[in-house]
C-alpha positions in Angstrom: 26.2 -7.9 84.3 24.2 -6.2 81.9 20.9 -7.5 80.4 21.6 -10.4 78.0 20.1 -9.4 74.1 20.1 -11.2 70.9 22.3 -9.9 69.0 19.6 -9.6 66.1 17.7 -7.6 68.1 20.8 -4.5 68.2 21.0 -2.1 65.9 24.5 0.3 65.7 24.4 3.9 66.7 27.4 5.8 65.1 28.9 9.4 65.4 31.7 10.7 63.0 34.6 12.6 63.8 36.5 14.2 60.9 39.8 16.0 60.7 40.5 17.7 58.0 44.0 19.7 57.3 43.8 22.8 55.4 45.1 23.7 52.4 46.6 26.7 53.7 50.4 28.1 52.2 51.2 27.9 56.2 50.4 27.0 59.1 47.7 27.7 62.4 49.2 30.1 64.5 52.4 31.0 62.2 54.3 31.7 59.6 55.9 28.8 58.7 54.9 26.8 55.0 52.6 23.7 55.1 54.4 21.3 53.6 53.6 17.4 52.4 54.7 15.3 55.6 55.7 12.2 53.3 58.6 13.9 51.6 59.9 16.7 52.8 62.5 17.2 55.1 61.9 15.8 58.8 61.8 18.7 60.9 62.5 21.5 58.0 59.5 23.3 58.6 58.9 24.4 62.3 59.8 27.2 64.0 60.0 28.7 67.6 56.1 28.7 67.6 54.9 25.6 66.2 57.3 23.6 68.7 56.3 25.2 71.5 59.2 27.3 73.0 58.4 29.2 76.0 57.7 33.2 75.3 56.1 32.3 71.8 52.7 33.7 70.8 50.8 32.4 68.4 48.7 34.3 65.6 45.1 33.5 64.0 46.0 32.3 60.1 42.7 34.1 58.7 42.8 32.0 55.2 42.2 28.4 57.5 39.6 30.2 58.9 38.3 31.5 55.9 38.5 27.7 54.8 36.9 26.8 58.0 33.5 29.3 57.1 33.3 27.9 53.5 32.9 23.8 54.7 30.5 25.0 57.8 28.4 26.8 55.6 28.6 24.0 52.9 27.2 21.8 55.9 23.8 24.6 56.5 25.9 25.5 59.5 25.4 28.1 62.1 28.4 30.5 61.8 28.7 32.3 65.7 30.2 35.5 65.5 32.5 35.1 68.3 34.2 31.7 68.7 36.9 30.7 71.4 40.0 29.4 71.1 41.0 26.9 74.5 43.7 25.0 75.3 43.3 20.7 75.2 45.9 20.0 77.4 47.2 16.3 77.5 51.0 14.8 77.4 51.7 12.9 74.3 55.3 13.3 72.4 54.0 14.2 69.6 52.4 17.6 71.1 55.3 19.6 71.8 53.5 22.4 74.2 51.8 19.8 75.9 48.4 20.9 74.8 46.8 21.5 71.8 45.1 24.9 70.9 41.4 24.0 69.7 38.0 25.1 70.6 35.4 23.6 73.1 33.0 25.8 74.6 32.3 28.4 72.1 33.0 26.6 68.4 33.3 28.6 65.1 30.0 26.8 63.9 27.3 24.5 65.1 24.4 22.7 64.0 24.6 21.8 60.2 23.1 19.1 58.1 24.3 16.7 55.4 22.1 15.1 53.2 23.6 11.1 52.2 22.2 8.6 50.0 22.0 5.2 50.4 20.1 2.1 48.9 17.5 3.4 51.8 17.4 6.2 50.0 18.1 10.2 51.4 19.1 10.6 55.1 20.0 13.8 56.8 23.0 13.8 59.2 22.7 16.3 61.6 26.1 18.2 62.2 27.1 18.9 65.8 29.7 21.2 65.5 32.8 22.2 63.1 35.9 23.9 65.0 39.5 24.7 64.3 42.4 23.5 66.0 46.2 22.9 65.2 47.5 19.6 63.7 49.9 17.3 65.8 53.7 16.2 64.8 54.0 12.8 63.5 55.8 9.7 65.4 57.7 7.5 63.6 58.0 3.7 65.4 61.3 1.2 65.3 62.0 -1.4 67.7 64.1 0.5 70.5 63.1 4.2 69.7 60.7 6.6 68.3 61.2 9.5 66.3 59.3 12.7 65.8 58.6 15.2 62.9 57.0 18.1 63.7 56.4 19.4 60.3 53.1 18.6 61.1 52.6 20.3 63.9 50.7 23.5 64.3 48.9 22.9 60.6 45.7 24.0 60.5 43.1 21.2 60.8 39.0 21.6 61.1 37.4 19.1 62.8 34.0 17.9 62.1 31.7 16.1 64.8 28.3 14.7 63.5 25.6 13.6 66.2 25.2 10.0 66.7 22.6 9.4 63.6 24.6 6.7 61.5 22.4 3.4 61.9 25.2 1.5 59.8 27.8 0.6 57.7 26.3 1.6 54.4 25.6 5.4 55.8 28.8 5.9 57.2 30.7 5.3 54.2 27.9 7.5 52.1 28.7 10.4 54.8 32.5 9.8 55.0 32.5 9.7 50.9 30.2 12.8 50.6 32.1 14.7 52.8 35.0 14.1 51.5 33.9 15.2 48.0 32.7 18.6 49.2 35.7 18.8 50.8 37.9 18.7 47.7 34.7 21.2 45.6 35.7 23.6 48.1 39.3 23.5 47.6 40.0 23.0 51.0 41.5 19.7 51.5 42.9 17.5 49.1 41.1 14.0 50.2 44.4 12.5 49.9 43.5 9.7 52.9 46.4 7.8 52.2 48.9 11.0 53.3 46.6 11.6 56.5 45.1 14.7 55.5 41.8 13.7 56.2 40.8 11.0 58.9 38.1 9.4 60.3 37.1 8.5 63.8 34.0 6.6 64.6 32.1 6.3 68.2 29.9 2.9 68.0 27.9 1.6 70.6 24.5 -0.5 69.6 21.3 -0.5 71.4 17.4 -2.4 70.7 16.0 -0.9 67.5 13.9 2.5 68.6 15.4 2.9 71.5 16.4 6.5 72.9 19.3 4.9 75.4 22.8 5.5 74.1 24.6 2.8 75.6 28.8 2.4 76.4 30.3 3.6 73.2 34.0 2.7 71.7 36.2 5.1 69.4 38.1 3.8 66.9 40.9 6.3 65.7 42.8 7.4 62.6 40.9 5.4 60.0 42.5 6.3 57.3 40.6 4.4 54.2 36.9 3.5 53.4 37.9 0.1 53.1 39.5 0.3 56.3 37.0 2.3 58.1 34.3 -0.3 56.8 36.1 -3.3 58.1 36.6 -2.0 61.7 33.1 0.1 61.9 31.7 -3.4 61.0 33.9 -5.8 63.7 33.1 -3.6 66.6 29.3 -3.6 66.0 29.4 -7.0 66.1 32.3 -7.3 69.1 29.7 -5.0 70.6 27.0 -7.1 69.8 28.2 -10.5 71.2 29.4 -8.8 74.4 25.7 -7.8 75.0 24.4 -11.3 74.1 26.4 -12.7 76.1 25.3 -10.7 79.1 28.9 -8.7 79.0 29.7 -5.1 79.4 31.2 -2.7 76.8 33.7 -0.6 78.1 34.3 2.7 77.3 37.7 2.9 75.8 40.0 4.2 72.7 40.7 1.6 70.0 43.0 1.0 67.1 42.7 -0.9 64.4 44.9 -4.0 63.5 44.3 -4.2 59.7 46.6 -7.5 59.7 44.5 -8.8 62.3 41.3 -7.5 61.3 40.4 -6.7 64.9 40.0 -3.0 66.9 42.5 -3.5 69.9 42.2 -1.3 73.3 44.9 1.8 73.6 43.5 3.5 77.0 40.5 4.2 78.4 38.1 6.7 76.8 38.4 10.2 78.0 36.2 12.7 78.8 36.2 16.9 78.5 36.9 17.1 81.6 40.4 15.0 81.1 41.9 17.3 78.8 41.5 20.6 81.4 39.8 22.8 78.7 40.3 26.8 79.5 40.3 29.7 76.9 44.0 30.4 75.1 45.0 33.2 77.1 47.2 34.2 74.4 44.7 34.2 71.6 41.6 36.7 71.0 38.7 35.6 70.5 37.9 35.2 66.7 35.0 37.5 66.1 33.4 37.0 62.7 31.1 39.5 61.0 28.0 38.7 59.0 29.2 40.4 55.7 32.6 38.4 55.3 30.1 35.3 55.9 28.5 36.7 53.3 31.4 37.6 50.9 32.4 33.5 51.7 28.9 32.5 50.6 29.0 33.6 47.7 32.1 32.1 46.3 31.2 28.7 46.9 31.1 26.3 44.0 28.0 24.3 43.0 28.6 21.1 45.0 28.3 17.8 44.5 24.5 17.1 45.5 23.0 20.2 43.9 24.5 19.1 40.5 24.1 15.9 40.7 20.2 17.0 41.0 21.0 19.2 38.4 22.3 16.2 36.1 19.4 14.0 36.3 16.7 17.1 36.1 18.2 19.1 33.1 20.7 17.0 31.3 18.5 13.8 31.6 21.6 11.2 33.5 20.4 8.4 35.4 20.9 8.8 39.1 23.6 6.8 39.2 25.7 8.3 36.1 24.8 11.5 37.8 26.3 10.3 41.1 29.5 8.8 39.8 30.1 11.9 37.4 29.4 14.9 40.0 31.4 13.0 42.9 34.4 14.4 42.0 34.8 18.1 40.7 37.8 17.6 38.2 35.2 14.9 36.6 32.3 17.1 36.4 33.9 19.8 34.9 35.9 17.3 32.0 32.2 15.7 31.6 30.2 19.6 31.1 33.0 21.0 29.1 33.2 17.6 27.0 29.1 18.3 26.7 29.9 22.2 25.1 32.1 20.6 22.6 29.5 18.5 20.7 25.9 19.3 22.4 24.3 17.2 19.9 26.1 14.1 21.6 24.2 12.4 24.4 25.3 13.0 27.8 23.9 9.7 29.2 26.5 8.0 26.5 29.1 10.3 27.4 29.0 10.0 31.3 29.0 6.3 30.5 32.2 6.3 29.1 33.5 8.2 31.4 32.2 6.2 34.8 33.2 2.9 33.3 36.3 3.1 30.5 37.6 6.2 31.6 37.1 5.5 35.2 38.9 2.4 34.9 41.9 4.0 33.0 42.3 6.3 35.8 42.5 3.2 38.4 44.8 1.4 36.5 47.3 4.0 36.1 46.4 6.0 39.7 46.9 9.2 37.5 44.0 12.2 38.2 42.5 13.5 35.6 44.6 16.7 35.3 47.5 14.7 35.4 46.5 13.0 31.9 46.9 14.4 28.6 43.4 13.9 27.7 41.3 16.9 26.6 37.7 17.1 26.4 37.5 17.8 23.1 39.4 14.5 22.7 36.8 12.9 24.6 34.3 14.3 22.9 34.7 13.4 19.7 35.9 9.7 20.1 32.2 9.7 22.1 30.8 10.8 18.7 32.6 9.0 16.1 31.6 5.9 18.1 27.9 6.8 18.2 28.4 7.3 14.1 29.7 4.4 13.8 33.0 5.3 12.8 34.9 2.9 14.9 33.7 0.4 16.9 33.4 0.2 20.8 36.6 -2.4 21.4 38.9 0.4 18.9 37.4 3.1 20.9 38.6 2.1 24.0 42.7 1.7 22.9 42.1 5.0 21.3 41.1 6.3 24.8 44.1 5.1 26.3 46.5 6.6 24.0 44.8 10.0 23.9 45.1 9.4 28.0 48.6 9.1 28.1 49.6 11.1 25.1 47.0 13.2 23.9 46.5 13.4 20.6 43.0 13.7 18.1 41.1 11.0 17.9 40.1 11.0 14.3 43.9 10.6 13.7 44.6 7.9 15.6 41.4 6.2 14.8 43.0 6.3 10.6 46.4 5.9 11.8 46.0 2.5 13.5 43.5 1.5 10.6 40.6 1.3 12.8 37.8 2.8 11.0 34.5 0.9 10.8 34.4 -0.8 7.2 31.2 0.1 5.7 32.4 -0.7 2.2 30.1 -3.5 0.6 32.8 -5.0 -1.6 35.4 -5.0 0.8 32.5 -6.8 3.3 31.1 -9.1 0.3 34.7 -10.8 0.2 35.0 -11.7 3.7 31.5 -13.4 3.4 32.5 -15.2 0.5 36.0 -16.3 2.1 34.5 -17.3 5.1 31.6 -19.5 2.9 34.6 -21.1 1.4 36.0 -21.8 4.6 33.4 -23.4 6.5 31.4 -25.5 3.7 30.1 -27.9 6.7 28.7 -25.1 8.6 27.3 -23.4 5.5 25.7 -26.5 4.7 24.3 -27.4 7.9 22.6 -23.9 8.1 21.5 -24.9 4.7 19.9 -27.4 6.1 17.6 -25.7 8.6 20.2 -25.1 11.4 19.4 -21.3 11.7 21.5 -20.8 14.8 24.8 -21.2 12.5 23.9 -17.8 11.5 25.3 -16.0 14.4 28.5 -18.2 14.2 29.2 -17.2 10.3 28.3 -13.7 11.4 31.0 -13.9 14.0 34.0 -15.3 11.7 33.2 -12.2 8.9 33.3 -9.9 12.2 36.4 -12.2 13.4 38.4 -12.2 9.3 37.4 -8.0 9.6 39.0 -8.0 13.0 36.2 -6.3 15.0 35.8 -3.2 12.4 32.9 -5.0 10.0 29.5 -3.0 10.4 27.7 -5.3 11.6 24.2 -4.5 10.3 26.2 -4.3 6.7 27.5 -7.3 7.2 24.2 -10.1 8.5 23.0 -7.6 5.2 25.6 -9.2 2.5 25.5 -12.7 4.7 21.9 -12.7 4.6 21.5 -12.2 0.7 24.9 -14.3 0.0 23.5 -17.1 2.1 19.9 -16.6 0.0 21.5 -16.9 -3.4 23.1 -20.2 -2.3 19.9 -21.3 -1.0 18.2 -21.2 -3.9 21.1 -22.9 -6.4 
């Protein structure tokens, strides 16, 4: 029996895993084409190699690890010049050679660093290691058989290990979300979670706050969401927890999780190195990697996600958290910077506001990307600005947005088309005042009377009988001196 703790006295210790596939045209260690898992073919794309038939020899795709140099240097990785492939040998259906060609010993990079934000402000995750390996095939479960698709198998994947320096929730969702975005700036990986092309494994264990002891740690595989990886991050820190208060012992084993349940269930016991027989690929090289290719690879890589949104708050002027939202995601950037070029006059703090909050929720609604819309930034652009005139009002603004969205379009056009233009004419204003006086005699007369807050309801039915599209200073204006004249009768 272990020591019995409150459990307000443990604090979680978390490590990341990360697998990544590639956006390679094929796959690891041949020739045949990566292709989406979820609708093509079972089984169309595999070859002699990638299923493992005796005699087969398998060749180094250079572009994953290309791929693979661009993300470890993205991390402040130390590239080695001469990494190992090694054979992980286990038995599992969906393996065909029965092991798995990866590297151990000798990894293509080590010792990186990513930089997450939380309400606690900057933290630095320290990055263990990033390797390549080959993907598995994919099991499909019924009720009296399983079937396998090794289309799959033999893609390239890179797997990313972080040390154990997530102290919760909060920072593994900031890291999982971060990386994920640099991911996708590097044109490396789609971030497509929901196809499996990126998952997440977590290793929890908790421990007294400041303490150096790691204690008995759980992994939870193939969390496949944020939502998802929240949830089960968050019930074993507390299954932890209570074991430990209640005097209990964790043991060290594999979990799922059971999203219907909501719980992390046991699938074996958690193995070590030493269970998978590591040894170097005897039919593989090793992969020797010279400083100037580093080089060449360093300087393609796209300003990422942290440096502009540093650059967004200290030269355009966003917020921090407009800057966050816009620079998470590349395709957003670039619309919000080329929408800026357009019009520089406009104010990038309104336009990133549109964007993280109506254009945003477009985009949810319709689970469309932005390349997949037909809005322009030049679109955007100017709707921003004939808002900020005053042309149209806020409410009009945003069904023009939708339209140009799905069918493109210019804004001024659409804004005169659907009669949506801000009415700025005085007469036009002056007779809705004096239609709504005659309409509401008892609430004219009350006002007369010293009941001042009436104001803002008149106000409201001109804005109501000019169906949104009144300006609003023009029209307390007209009010105001209308309301006068009667005053003084």
């Amino acid at each position: 029996m272990t020591e019995s703790l409150p459990i307000a006295t443990l604090e979680p210790v978390i490590g990341l895993e990360v697998h990544a596939e590639l956006l390679t045209r094929s796959k690891m260690f041949c020739g045949c084409a990566v292709v989406d898992v979820t609708s093509a073919a079972p089984n169309s794309s595999v070859c002699e190699i990638c299923t493992g038939m005796p005699g087969t020899l398998p060749v180094i795709n250079r572009r994953a690890v290309e791929f693979a140099i661009r993300v470890a240097l993205a991390l402040d990785c130390e590239i080695a010049e001469t990494s190992i492939f090694a054979r992980k040998n286990y038995f599992y259906p969906d393996l065909p050679k029965g092991y798995q060609i990866s590297q151990y010993e000798d990894p293509l990079a080590q010792h990186g660093c990513l930089m997450i934000r939380t309400g606690e402000g900057e933290e630095p995750i320290r990055i263990r290691r990033v390797h390549l390996e080959e993907d598995t095939g994919k099991l499909f479960h019924f009720d009296s058989h399983s079937l396998i698709d090794y289309n799959r198998s033999g893609v390239p994947l890179l797997e990313i290990v972080t040390e154990p320096d997530l102290a919760s929730v909060e920072e593994v969702k900031s890291f999982a979300t971060h990386l994920r975005s640099i991911l996708r700036y590097l044109d490396v990986n789609s971030g497509d979670m929901e196809k499996g092309v990126i998952r997440f494994e977590a290793n929890v264990s908790v421990r007294p706050p400041g303490s150096d002891d790691l204690h008995t740690r759980t992994e939870i595989k193939n969390l496949n969401s944020f939502r998802i990886m929240v949830r089960a991050v968050s019930y074993e820190v507390e299954r932890q927890s209570k074991l430990i208060a209640e005097g209990q012992q964790v043991r060290q084993e594999t979990l799922g999780w059971d999203e219907k349940a909501g719980i992390t269930i046991a699938q074996r016991s958690k193995e070590e190195a030493h269970d998978y027989r590591y040894f170097p690929e005897p039919d593989l090289p090793a992969l020797v990697v010279h400083s100037n290719w580093i080089e060449e690879i360093r300087s393609t890589l796209p300003e990422l996600p942290h440096q502009k949104h540093l650059r967004y708050i200290e030269e355009i002027g966003l917020s921090d958290y407009a800057a966050g939202v816009i620079a998470a995601e590349r395709s957003i950037a670039e619309f919000f910077e080329a929408s800026i070029q357009i019009n520089p006059n406009l104010s990038p703090e309104k336009l990133a506001n549109w964007i993280s909050t109506d254009l945003f929720s477009i985009l949810n609604d319709s689970s469309l990307d932005l390349d997949q819309s037909s809005l322009t930034p030049k679109a955007m652009s100017d709707l921003v600005q004939l808002v900020d005139q005053g042309e149209v009002s806020a409410s009009s603004a945003k069904v023009v947005l939708e339209e140009l969205f799905l069918r493109g379009g210019d804004p001024l056009s659409l804004v005169h088309e659907g009669g949506l233009m801000i009415i700025k004419d005085r007469s036009q204003i002056k007779a809705m005042v004096e239609k709504v006086v005659a309409e509401h005699p008892a609430q004219v007369q009350d006002y007369l009377d010293g009941k001042s807050p009436l104001y803002q309801y008149l106000v409201g039915q001109v804005m109501r009988a000019a169906g949104g599209r009144a300006d609003p200073a023009i029209v307390q204006q007209v009010l105001s001196d209308f309301l006068a004249k009667l005053a003084d009768q």
